[in-house]
MARRO-306108 format. One line per 8 residues: number of its first residue (from 1); their letters; for each residue x, y, z of N, C-alpha, C. Coordinates in pm, 1 decimal, padded with zeros to 6 digits. Example, Ala and Ser with C-alpha at 12.3 -4.5 7.8 and 13.67 -1.06 7.14 Angstrom:
BEGIN
1> AS> 01319.0 -00569.0 00780.0 01230.0 -00450.0 00780.0 01320.0 -00330.0 00780.0; 01285.0 -00225.0 00708.0 01367.0 -00106.0 00714.0 01290.0 00003.0 00787.0
% end
This chain:
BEGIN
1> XXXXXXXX> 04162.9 03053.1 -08804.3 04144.0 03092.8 -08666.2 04198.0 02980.6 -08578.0; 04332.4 02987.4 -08518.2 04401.1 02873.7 -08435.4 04319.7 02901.7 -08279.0; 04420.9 02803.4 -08191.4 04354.3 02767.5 -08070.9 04229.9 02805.2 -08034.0; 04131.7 02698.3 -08102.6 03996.2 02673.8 -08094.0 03967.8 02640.9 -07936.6; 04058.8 02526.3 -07892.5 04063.7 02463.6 -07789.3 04113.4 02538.4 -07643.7; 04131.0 02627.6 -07646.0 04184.2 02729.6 -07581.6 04042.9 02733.9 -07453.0; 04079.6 02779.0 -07355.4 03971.4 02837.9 -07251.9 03960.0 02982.8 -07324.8; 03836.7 03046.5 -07306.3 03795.9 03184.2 -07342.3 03804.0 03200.3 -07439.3
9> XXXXXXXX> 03786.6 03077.2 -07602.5 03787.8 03107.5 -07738.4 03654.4 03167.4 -07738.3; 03661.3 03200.6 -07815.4 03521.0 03281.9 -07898.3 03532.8 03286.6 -08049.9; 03434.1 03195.1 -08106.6 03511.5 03229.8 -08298.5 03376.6 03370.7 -08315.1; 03281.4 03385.9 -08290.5 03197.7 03481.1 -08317.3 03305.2 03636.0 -08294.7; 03356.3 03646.7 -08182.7 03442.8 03736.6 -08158.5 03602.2 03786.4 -08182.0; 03590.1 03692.6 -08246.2 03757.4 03685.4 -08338.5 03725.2 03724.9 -08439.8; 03567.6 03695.2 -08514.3 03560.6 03704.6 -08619.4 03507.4 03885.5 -08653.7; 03488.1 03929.9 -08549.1 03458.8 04058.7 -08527.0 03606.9 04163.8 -08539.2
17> XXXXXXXX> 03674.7 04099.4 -08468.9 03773.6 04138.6 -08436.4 03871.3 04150.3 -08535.2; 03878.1 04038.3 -08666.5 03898.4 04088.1 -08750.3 03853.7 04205.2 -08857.1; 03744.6 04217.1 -08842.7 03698.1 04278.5 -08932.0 03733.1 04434.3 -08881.0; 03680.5 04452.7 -08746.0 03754.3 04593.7 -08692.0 03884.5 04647.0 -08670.2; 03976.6 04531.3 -08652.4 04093.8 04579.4 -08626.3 04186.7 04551.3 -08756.4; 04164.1 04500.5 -08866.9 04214.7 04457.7 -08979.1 04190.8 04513.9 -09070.1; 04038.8 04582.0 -09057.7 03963.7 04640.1 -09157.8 03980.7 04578.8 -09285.6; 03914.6 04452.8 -09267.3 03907.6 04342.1 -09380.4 03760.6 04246.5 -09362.7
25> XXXXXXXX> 03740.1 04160.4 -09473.9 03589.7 04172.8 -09474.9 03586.4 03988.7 -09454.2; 03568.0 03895.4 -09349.7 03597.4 03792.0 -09331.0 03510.4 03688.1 -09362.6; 03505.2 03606.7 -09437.3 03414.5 03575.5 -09456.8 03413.8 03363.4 -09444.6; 03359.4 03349.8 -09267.6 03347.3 03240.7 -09236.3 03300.6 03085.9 -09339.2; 03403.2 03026.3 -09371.9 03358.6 02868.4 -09451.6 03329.8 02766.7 -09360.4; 03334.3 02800.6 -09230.7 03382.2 02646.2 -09138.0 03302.4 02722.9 -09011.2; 03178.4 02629.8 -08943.5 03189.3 02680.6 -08793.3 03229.6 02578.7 -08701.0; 03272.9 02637.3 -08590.8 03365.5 02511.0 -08474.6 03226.6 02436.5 -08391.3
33> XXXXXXXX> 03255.1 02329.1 -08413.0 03132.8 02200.8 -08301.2 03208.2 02278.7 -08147.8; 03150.3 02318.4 -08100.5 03201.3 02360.6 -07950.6 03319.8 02446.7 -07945.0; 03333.5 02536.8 -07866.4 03499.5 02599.6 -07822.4 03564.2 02571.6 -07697.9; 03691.4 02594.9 -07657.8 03744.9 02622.0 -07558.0 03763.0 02439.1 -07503.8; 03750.5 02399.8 -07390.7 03770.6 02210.8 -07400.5 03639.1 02135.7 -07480.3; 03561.6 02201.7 -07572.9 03432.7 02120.2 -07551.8 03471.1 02171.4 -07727.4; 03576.6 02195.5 -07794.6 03600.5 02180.2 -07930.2 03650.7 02045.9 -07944.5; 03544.1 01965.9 -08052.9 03572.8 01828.4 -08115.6 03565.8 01839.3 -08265.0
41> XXXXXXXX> 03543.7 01918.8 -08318.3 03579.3 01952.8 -08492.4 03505.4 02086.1 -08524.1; 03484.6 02059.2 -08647.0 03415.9 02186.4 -08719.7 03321.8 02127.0 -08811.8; 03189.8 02225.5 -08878.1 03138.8 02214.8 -09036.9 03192.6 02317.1 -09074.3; 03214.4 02181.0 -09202.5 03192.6 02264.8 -09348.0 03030.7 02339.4 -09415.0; 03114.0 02489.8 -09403.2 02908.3 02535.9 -09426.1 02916.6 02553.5 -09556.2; 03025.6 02496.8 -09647.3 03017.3 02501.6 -09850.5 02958.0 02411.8 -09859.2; 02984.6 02274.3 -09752.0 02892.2 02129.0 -09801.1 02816.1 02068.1 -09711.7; 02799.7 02101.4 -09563.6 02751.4 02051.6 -09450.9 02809.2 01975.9 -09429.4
49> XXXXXXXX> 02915.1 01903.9 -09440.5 02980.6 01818.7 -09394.6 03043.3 01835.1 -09240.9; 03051.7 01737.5 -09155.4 03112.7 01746.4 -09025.0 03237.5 01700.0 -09034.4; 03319.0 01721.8 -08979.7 03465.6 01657.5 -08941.1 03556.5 01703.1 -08826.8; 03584.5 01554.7 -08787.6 03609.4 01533.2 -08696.4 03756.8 01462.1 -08661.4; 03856.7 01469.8 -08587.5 03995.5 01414.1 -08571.6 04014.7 01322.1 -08484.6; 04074.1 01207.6 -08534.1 04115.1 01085.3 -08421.4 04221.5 01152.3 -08346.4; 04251.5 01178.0 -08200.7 04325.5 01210.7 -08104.5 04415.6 01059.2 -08083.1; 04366.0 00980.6 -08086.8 04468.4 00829.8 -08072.0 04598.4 00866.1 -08163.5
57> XXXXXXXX> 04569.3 00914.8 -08271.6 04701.9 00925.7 -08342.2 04732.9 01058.6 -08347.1; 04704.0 01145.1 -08273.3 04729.1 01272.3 -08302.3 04649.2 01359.5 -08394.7; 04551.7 01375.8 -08445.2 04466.6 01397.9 -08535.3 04507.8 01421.7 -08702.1; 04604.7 01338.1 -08745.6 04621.7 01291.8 -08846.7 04521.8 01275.4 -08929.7; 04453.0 01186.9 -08877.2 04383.1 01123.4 -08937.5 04207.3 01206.2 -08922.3; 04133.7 01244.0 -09029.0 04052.0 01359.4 -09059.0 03865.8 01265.1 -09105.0; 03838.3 01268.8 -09010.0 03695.0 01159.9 -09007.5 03552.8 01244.3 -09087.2; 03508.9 01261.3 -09183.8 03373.3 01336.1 -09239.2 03274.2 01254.0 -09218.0
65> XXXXXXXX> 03187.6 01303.0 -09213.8 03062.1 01281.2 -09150.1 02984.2 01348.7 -09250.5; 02897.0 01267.4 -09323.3 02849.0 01319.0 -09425.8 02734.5 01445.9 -09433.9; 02676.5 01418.2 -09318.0 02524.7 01490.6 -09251.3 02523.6 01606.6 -09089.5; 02505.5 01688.1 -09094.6 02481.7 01769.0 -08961.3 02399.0 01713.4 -08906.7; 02327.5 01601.6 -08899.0 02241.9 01549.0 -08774.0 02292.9 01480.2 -08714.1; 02436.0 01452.0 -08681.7 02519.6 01438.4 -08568.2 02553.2 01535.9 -08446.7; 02495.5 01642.3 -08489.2 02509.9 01734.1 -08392.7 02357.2 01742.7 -08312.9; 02359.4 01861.1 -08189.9 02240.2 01854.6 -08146.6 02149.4 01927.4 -08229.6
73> XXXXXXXX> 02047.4 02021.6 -08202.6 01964.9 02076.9 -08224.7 01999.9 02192.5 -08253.1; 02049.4 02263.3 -08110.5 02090.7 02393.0 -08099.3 02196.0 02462.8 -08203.4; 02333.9 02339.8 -08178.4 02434.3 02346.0 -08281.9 02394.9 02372.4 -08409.6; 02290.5 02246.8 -08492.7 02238.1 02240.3 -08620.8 02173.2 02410.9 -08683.6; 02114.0 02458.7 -08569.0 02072.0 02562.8 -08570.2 02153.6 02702.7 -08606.9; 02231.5 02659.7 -08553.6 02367.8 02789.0 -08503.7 02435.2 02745.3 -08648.9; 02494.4 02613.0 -08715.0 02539.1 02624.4 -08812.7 02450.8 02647.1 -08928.7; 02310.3 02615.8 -08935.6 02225.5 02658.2 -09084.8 02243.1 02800.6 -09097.9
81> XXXXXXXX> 02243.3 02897.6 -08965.7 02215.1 03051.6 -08999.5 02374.8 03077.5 -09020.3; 02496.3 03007.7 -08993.3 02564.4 03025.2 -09049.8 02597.7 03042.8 -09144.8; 02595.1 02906.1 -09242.3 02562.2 02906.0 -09390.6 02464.1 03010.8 -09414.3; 02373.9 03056.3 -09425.6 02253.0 03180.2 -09468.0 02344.6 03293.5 -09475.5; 02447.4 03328.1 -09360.5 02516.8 03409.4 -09345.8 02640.2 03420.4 -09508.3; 02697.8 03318.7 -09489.6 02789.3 03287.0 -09594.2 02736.6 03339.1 -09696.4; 02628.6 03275.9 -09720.7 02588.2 03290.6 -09860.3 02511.2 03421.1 -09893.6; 02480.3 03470.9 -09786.4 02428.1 03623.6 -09799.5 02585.6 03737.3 -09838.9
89> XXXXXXXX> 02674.4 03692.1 -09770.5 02770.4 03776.2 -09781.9 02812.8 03764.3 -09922.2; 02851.8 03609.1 -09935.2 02914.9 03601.9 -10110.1 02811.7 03687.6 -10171.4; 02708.5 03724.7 -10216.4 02571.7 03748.0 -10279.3 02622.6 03913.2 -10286.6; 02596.8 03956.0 -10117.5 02633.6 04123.5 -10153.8 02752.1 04157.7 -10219.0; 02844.5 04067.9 -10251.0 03034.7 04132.5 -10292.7 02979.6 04053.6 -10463.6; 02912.1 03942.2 -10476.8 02902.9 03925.3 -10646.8 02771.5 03966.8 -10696.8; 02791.3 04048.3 -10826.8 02586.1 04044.4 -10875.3 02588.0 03927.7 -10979.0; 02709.1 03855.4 -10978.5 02664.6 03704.2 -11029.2 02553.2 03582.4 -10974.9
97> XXXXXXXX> 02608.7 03597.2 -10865.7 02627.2 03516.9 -10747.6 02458.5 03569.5 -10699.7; 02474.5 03665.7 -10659.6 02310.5 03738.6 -10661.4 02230.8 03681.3 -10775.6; 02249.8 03708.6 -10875.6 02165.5 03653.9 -10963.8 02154.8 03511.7 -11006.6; 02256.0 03436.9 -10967.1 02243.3 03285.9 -10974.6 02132.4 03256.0 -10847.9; 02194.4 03304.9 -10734.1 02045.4 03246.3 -10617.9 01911.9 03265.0 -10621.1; 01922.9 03399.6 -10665.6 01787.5 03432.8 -10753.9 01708.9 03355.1 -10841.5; 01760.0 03283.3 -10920.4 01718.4 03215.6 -11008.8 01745.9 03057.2 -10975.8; 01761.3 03065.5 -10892.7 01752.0 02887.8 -10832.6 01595.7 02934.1 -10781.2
105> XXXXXXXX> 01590.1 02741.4 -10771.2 01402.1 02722.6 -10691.3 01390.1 02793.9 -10566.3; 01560.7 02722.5 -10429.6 01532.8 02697.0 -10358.1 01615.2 02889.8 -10327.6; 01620.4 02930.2 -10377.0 01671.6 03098.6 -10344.1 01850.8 03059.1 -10258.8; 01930.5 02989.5 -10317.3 02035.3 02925.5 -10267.0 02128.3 02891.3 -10390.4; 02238.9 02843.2 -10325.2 02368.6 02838.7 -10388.1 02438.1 02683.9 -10389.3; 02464.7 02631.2 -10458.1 02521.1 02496.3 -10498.0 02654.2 02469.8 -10416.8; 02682.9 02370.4 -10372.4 02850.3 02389.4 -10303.0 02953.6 02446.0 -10396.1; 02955.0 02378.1 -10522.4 02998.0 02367.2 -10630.4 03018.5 02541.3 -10685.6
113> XXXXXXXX> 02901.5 02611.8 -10693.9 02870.9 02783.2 -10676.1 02923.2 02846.4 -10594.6; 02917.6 02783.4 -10489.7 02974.2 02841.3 -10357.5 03100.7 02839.7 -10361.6; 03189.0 02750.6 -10402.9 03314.0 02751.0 -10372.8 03374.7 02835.9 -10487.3; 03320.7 02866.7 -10636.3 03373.8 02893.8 -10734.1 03365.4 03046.4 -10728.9; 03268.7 03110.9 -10681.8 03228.7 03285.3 -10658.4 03328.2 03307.3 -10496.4; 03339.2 03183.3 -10390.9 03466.5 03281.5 -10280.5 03610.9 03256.9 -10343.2; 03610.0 03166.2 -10429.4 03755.1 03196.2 -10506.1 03747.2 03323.4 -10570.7; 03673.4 03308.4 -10660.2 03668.2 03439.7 -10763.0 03649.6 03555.8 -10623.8
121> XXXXXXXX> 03565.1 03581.7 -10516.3 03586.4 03696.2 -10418.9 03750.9 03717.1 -10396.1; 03812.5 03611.0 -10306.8 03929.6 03589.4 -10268.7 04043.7 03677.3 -10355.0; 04009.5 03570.3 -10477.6 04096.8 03636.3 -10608.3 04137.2 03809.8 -10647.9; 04020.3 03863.9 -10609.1 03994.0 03976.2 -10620.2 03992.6 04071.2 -10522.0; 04055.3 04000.4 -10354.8 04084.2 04038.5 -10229.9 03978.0 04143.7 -10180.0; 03857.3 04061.9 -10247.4 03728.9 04137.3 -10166.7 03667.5 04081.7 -10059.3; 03714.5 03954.2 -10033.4 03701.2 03922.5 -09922.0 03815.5 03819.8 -09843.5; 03784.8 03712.5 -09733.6 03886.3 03692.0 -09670.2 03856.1 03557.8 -09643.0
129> XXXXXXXX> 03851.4 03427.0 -09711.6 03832.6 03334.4 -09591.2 03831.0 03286.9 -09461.8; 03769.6 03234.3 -09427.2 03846.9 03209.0 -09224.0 03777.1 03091.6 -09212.7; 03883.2 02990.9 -09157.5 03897.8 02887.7 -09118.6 03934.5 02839.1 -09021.6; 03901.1 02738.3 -08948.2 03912.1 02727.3 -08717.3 04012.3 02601.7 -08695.5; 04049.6 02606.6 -08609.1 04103.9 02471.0 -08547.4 04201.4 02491.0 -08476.8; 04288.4 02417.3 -08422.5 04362.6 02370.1 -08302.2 04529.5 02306.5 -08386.5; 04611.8 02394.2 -08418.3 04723.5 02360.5 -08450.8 04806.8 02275.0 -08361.5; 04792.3 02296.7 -08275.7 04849.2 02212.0 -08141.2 04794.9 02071.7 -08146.7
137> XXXXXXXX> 04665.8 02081.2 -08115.8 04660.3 01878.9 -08179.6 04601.0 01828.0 -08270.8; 04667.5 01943.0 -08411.1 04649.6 01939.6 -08562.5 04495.8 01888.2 -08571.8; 04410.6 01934.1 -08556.6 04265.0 01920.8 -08600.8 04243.2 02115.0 -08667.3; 04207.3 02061.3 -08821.1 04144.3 02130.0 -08891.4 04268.0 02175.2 -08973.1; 04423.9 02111.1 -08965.4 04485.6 02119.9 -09085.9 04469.6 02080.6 -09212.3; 04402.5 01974.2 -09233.8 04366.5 01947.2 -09368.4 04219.3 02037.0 -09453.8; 04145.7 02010.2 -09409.6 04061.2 02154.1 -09467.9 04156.1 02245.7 -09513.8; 04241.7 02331.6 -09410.5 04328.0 02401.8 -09459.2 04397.7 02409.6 -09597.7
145> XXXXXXXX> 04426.1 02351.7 -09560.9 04522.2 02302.5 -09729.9 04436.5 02260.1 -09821.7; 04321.5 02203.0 -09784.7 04230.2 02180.6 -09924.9 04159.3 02315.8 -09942.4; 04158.1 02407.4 -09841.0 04119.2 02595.3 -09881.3 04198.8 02645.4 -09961.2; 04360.0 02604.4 -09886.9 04448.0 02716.0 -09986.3 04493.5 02665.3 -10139.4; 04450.5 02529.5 -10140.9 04424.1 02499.8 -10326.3 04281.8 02553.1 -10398.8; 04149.5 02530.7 -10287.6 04046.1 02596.9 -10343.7 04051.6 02708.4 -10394.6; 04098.9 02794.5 -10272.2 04083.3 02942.1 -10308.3 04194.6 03041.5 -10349.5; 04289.3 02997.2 -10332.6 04436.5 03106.6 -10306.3 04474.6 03092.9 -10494.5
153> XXXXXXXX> 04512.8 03155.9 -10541.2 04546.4 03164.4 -10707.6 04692.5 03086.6 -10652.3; 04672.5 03036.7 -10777.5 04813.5 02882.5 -10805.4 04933.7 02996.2 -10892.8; 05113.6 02972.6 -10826.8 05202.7 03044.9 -10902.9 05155.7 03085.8 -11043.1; 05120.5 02935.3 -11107.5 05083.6 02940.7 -11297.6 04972.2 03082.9 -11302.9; 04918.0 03115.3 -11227.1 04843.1 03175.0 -11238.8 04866.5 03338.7 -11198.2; 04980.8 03384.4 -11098.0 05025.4 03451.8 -11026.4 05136.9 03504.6 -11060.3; 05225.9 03476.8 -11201.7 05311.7 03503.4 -11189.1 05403.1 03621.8 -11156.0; 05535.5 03610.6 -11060.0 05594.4 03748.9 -11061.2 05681.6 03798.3 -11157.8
161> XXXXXXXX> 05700.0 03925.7 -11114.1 05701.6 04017.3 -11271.2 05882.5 03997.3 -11324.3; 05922.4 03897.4 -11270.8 06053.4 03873.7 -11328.2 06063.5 03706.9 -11364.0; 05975.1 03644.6 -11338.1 05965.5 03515.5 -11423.1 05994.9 03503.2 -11531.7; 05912.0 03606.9 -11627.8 05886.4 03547.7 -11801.0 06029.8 03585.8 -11809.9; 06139.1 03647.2 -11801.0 06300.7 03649.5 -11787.2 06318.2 03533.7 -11796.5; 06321.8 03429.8 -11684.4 06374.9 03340.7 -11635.7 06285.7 03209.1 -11642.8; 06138.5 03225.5 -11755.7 06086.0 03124.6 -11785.5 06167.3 02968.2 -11799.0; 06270.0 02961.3 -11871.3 06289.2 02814.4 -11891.2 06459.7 02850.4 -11822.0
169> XXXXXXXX> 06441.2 02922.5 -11686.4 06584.7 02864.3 -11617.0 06535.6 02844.9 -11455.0; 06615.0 02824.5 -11418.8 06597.7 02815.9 -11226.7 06503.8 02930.1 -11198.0; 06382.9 02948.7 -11056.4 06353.4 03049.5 -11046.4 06292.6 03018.7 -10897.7; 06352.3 03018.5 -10788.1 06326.6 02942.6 -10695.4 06267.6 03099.3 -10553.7; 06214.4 03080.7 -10508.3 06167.6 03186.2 -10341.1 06150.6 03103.8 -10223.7; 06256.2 03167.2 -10143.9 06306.7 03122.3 -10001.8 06229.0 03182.2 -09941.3; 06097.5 03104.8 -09854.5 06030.7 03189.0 -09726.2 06034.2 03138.6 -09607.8; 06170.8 03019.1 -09588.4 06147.6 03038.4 -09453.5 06253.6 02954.8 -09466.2
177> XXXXXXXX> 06381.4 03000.6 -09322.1 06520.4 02904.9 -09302.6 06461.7 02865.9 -09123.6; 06498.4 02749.6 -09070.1 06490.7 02715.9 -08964.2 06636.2 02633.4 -08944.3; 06636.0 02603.2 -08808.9 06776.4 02539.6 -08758.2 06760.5 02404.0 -08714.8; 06782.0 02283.5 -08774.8 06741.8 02164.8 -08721.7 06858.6 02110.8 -08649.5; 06895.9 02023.5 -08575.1 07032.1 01962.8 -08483.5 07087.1 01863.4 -08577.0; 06995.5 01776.5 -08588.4 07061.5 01700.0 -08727.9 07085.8 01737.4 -08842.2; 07005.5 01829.9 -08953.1 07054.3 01860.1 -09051.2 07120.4 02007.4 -09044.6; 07128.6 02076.3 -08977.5 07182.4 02204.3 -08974.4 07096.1 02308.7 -09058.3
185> XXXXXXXX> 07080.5 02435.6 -09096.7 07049.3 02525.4 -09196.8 06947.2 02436.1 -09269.5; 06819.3 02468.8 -09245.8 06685.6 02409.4 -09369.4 06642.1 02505.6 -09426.5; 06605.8 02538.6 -09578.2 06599.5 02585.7 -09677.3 06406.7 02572.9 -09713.8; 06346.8 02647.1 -09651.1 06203.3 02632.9 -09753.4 06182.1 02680.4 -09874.9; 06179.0 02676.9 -10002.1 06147.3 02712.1 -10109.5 06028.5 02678.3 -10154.7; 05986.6 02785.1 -10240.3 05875.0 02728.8 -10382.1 05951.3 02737.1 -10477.5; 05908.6 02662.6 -10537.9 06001.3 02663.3 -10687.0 05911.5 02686.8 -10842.1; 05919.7 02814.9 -10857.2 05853.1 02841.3 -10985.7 05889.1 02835.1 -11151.6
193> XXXXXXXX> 06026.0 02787.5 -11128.0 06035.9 02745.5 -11272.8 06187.2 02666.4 -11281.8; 06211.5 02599.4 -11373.5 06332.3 02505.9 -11356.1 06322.3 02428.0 -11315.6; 06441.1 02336.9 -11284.3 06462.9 02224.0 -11212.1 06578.1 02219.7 -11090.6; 06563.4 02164.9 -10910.0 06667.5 02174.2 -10845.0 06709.0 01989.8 -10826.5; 06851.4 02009.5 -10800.5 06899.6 01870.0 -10817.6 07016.7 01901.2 -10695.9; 06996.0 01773.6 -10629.2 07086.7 01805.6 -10499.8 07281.4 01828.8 -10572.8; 07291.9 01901.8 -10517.5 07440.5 01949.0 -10526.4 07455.4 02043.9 -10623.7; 07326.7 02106.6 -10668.7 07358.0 02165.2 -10761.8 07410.2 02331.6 -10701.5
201> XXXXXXXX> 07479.7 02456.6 -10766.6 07537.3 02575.0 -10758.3 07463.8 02627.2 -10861.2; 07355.2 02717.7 -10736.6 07277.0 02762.2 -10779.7 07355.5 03007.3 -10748.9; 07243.0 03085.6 -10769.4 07288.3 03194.4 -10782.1 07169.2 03287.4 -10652.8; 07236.9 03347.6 -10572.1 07165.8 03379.1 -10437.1 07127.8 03532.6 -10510.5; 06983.1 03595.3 -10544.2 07003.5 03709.5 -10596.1 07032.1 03815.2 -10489.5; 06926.7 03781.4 -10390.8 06974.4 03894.0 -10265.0 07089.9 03893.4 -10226.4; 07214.0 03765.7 -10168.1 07278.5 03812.2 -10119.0 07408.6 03828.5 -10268.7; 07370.5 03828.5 -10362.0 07476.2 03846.3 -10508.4 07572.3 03735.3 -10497.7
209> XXXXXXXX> 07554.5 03607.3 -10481.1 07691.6 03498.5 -10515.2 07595.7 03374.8 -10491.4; 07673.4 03248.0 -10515.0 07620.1 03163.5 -10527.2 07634.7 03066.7 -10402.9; 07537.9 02944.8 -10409.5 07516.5 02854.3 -10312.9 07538.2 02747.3 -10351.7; 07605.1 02623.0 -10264.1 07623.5 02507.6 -10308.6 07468.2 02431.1 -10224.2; 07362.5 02323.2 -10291.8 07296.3 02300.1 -10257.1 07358.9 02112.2 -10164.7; 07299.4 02083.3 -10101.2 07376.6 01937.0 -10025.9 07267.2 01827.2 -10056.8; 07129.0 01868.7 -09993.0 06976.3 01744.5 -09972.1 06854.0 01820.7 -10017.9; 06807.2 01741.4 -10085.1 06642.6 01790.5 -10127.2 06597.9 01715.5 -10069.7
217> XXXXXXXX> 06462.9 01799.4 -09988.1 06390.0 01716.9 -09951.1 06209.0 01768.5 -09980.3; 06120.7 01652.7 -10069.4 06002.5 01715.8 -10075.2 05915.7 01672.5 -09954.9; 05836.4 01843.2 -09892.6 05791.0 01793.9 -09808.1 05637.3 01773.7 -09785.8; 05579.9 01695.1 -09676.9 05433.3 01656.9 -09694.0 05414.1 01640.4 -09537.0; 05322.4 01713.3 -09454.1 05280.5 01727.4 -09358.4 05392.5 01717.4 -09266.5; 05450.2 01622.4 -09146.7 05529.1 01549.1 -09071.4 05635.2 01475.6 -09134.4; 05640.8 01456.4 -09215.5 05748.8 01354.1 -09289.0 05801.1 01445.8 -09398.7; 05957.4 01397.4 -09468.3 06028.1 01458.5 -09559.5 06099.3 01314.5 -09636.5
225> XXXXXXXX> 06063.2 01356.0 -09771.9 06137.7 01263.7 -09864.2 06233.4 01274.2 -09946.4; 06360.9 01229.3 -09981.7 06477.7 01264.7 -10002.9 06445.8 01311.6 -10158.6; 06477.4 01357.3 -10242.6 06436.6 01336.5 -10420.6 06587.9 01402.2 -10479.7; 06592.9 01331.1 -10596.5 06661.8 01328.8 -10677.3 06711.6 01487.1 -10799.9; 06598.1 01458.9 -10818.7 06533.6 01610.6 -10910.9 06337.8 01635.5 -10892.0; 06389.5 01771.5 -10850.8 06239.2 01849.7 -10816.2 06170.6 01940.1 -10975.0; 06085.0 01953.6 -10978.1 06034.5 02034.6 -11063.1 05934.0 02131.3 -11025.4; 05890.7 02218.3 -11114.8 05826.5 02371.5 -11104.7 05729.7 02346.3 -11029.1
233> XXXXXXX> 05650.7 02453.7 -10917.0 05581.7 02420.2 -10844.5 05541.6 02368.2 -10752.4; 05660.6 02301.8 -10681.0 05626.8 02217.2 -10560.6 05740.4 02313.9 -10412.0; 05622.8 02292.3 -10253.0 05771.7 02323.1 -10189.4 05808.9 02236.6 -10116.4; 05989.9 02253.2 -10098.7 06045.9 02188.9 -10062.9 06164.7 02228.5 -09953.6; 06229.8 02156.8 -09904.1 06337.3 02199.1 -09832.1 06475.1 02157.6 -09902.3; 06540.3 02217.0 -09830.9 06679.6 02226.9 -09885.4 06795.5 02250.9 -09756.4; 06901.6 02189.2 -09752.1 06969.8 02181.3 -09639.8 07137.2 02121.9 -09708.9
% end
């Protein structure tokens, strides 16, 4: 859920809004500390954890806070029935998950539980994660990316149905070209099997002929690093 920071956010009502207009079943991990100018991070309701972004550097840099009694009262409040919420929902979509809380002391779910039954939901596209923040002054990108390793199934795991073909040759998917001034034509790939090596003449299946490759570059948030030879699984650019 982007622009947190927005005037007139509402995550309660986005989160509605998915569910009616998507007709998909959403199921909140994160609530936002404040909306609209008075957003300064989010919890985590898998671990209670708070976090929070240094603005001095652009919010790079991703501050946890081990405990919700940094917040007020009201907040603390608003995020426990959150979590209750969470964990009521995982519960109705698993009768695992039901029966594990059941059989705890405290009628509850472990982080550890928690995170392993919304993968397994996810997996099974019975439900939907949703996650908050402010892309604009990158607060709540990293959660992100530690969601879409939590929960999202890994290629090894996913494979498409023309891989085992092309198991031990090149097997690369282009999802996104952009136009940079300095490098011209950038190349996003995943790369699911093989190896790419700059300059190599590779085989374009959609457009039927081949490509001469020029720069690899693997990438990581803001920055890009030149490499030599890439291997299976990682994405990268290409230019």
């Amino acid at each position: 859920m982007n622009k947190m920071d927005r005037s007139n956010a509402n995550f309660t009502n986005a989160i509605e809004s998915v569910r009616n207009k998507l007709c998909a079943i959403p199921l909140p991990v994160q609530y936002p500390l404040g909306m609209g100018k008075e957003f300064t991070g989010v919890c985590d309701l898998v671990t209670m954890d708070i976090l929070k972004w240094n603005q001095s550097n652009c919010g790079y840099e991703c501050e946890a806070v081990d405990s919700c009694m940094s917040v007020s009262q009201d907040m603390l409040n608003e995020v426990k029935l959150a979590r209750s919420r969470l964990i009521e929902e995982v519960a109705m979509h698993s009768n695992e998950a039901m029966a594990k809380m059941f059989a705890a002391e405290d009628n509850t779910l472990s982080p550890d539980e928690l995170l392993y039954f919304i993968r397994k939901l996810t997996h099974s596209c019975s439900v939907v994660p949703v996650l908050c923040g402010s892309a604009l002054k990158n607060k709540g990108i990293q959660p992100l990316m530690d969601a879409m390793l939590y929960f999202l199934p890994s290629p090894a795991h996913r494979r498409a149905n023309h891989l085992p073909a092309v198991v031990h040759k090149l097997c690369a998917f282009v999802f996104k070209v952009i136009h940079s001034h300095q490098r011209g034509p950038v190349v996003f790939v995943r790369l699911y099997s093989g190896c790419l090596r700059p300059h190599s003449n590779i085989y374009n299946m959609s457009r039927k002929c081949r490509c001469l490759l020029c720069t690899l570059l693997l990438t990581c948030i803001m920055c890009c690093t030149g490499k030599e030879l890439i291997g299976c699984y990682k994405c990268l650019q290409m230019s």
